[in-house]
C-alpha atoms as one frame of an Amber mdcrd trajectory, in Angstrom:
protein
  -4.961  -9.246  -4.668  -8.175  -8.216  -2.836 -10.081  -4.641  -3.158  -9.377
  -3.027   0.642 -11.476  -0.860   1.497 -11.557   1.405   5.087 -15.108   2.296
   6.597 -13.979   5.512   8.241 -15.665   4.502  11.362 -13.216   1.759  12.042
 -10.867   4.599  13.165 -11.900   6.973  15.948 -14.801   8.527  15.646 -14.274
  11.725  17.568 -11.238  12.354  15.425 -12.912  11.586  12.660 -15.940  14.494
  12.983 -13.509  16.701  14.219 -10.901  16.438  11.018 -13.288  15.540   8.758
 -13.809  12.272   6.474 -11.653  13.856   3.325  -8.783  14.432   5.803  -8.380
  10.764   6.063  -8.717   9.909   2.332  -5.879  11.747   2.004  -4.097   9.848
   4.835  -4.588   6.446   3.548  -2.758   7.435   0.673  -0.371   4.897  -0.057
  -1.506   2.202   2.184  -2.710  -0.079   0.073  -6.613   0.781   0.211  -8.681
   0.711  -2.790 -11.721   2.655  -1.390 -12.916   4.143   1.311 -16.566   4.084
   2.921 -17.873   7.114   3.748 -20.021   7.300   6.557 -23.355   9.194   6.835
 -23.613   9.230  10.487 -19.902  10.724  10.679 -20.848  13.777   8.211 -20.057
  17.188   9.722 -19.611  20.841   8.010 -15.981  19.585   7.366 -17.137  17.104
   4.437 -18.960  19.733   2.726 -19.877  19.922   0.023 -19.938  16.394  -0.813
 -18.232  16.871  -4.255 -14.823  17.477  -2.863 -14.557  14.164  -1.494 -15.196
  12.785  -4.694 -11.982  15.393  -6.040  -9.822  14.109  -3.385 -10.528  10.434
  -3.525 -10.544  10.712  -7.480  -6.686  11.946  -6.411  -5.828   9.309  -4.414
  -6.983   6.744  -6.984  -9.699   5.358  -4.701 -13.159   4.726  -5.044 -15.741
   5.609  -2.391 -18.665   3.421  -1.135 -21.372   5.737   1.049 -22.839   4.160
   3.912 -26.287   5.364   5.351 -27.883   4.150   8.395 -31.452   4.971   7.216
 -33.081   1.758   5.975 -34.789   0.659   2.893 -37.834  -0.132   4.617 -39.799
   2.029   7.438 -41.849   0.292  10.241 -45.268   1.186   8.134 -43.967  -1.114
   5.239 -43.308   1.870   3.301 -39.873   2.915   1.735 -37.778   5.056   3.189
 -38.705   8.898   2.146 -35.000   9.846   3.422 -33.516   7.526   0.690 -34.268
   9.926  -1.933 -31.754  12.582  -0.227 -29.038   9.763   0.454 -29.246   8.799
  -3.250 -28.401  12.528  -3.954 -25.873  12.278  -1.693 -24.166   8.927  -2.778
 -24.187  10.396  -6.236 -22.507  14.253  -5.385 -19.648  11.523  -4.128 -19.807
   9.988  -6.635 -20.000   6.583  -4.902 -20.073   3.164  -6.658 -21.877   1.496
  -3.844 -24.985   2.362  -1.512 -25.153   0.248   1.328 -28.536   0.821   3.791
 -29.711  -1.695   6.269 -32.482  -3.407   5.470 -35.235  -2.130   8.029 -39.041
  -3.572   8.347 -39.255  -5.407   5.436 -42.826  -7.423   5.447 -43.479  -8.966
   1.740 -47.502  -8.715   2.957 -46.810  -4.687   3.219 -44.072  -4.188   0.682
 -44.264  -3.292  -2.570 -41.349  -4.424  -5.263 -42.497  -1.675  -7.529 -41.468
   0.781  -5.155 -38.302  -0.857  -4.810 -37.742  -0.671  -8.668 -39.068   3.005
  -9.216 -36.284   4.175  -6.628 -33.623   1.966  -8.627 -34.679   4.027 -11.438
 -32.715   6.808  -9.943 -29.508   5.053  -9.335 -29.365   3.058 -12.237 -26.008
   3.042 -13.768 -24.488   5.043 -11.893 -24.303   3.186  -8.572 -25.384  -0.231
  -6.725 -27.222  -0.481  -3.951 -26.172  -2.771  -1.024 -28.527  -4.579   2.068
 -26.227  -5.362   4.924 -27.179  -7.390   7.875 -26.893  -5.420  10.726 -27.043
  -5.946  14.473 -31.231  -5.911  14.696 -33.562  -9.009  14.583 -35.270  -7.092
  11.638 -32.446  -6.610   9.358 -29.836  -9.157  11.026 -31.408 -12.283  11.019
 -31.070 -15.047   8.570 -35.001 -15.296   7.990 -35.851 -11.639   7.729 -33.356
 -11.556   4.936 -33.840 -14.430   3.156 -37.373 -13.697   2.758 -36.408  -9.967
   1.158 -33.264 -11.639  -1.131 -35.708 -14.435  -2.551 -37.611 -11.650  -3.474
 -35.412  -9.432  -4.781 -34.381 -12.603  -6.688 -37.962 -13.177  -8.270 -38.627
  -9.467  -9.093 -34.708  -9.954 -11.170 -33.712  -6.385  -9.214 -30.200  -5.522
  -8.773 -29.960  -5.113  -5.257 -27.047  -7.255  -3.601 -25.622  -7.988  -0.287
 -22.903  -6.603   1.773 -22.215  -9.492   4.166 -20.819  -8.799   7.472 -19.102
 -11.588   8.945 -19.065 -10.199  12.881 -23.162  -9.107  12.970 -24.272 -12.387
  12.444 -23.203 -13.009  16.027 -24.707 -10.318  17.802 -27.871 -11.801  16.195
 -27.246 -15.174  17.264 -26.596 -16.862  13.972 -24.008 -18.713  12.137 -21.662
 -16.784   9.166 -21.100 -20.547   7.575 -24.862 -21.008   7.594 -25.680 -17.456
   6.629 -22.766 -17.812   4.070 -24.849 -21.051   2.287 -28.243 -18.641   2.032
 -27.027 -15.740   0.537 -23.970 -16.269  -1.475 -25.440 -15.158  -4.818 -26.576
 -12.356  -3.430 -22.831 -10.790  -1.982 -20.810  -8.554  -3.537 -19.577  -6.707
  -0.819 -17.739  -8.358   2.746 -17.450  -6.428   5.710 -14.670  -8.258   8.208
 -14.586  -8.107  11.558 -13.654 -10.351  14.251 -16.261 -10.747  17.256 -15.486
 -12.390  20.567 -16.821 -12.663  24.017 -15.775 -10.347  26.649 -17.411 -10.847
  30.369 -20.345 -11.895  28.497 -20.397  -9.495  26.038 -20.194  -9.595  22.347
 -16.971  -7.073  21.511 -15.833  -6.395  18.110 -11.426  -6.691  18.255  -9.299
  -6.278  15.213  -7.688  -9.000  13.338  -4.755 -11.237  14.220  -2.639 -13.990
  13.346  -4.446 -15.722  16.033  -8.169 -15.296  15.268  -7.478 -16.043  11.133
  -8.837 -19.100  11.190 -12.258 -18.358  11.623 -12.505 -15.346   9.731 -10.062
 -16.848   6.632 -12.414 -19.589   6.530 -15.253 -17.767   5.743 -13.691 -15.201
   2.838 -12.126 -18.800   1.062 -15.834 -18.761  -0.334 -15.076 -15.461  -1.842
 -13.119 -14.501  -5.347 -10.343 -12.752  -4.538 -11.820  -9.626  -6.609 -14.777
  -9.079  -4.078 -14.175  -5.797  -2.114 -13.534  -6.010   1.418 -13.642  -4.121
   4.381 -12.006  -3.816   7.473 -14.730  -3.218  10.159 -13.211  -2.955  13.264
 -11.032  -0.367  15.438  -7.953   0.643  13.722  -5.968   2.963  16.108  -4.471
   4.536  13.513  -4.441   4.586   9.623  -0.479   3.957   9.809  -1.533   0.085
  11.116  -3.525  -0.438   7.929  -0.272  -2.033   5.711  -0.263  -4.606   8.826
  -3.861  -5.564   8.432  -3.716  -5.805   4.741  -0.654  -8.330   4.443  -2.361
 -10.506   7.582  -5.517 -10.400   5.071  -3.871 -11.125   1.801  -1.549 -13.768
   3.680  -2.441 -17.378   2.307
């Protein structure tokens, strides 16, 4: 049975400022999610303080993952000076995962012991997560392969959320992306990504489109938290999207 877990901005956005993020923790109750990822971007007064969405989810008998869009890296090579105050953050939630994009990462510029002073602050209480986004920076098979090997020869416990729709709107393969980094992921983000009048359009699972996505999370054990990533129209259609994941 897989770890589900809900990024609250799979559900309407609007909605989602205006009720607040703890309102729907407390609405997924008994839907069969395991976590939920709180969103940094969605914050308003409503999720304040931070703390109480730790109480609720505690509650519910879910974990929380915090999501920030601010990346690791800045354009000058440097790290991130807003990660300190996310870290705070992710910890008043107590979140068990960190996920940031990667941002400008240049191993001429960047320096590793950077990287492992700011684990300092995080360490054992929770992991921090790269996904590939939807920028050739931090999206690309290259760009990130370069950081991972790194982060593999510098032994630092940073791992990879890999989300199986971005690798499209980059141009690249999930099967070949999958073969690069899968010692590196601990974390899947699902979505389903097809072409609309030429557009790349992120659509919610089905029956139909399993294939492509079910072949991808076979490479996966079943313990590996994932989450669903695309527009849920409301929380009550969760059940249906977990029993069309956990189908064989």
């Amino acid at each position: 049975m897989r770890n589900v877990v809900i990024p609250l901005n799979a559900l309407d956005r609007n909605e989602v400022r205006e009720k607040g993020q703890r309102f729907f923790i407390q609405k997924m109750y008994g839907t069969g999610v395991s976590g939920v990822e709180i969103r940094r971007e969605l914050l308003t007064v409503h999720d304040h303080p931070l703390g109480h969405l730790k109480t609720i989810a505690d509650e519910m008998g879910m974990f929380l993952v915090y999501s920030s869009p601010s990346p690791l890296w800045a354009a000058n090579g440097r790290l991130n000076e807003e990660l300190h105050l996310v870290i705070q953050e992710a910890k008043e939630l107590g979140a068990v995962m960190l996920k940031v994009p990667l941002g400008c990462y240049d191993p001429l510029l960047c320096e590793m012991d950077d990287l492992k002073t700011l684990l300092e602050e995080i360490k054992e209480q929770l992991q921090l997560f790269i996904e590939n986004d939807q920028t050739p920076n931090g999206g690309t098979i290259s760009s990130l392969y370069r950081f991972f090997n790194d982060i593999h020869e510098y032994q630092l416990p940073v791992y990879m959320t890999f989300d199986i729709g971005n690798w499209k709107y980059c141009g690249e393969s999930a099967a070949v992306a999958l073969s690069h980094f899968h010692p590196f992921i601990r974390y899947v983000h699902l979505k389903h990504v097809e072409k609309y009048d030429g557009r790349l359009k992120t659509v919610p699972l089905t029956e139909e489109n399993s294939k492509e996505w079910k072949a991808i999370l076979r490479a996966f054990s079943t313990d590996l938290p994932i989450a669903l990533e695309f527009p849920i129209n409301d929380v009550e259609f969760i059940p249906y999207y977990i029993r069309l994941l956990q189908a064989p």
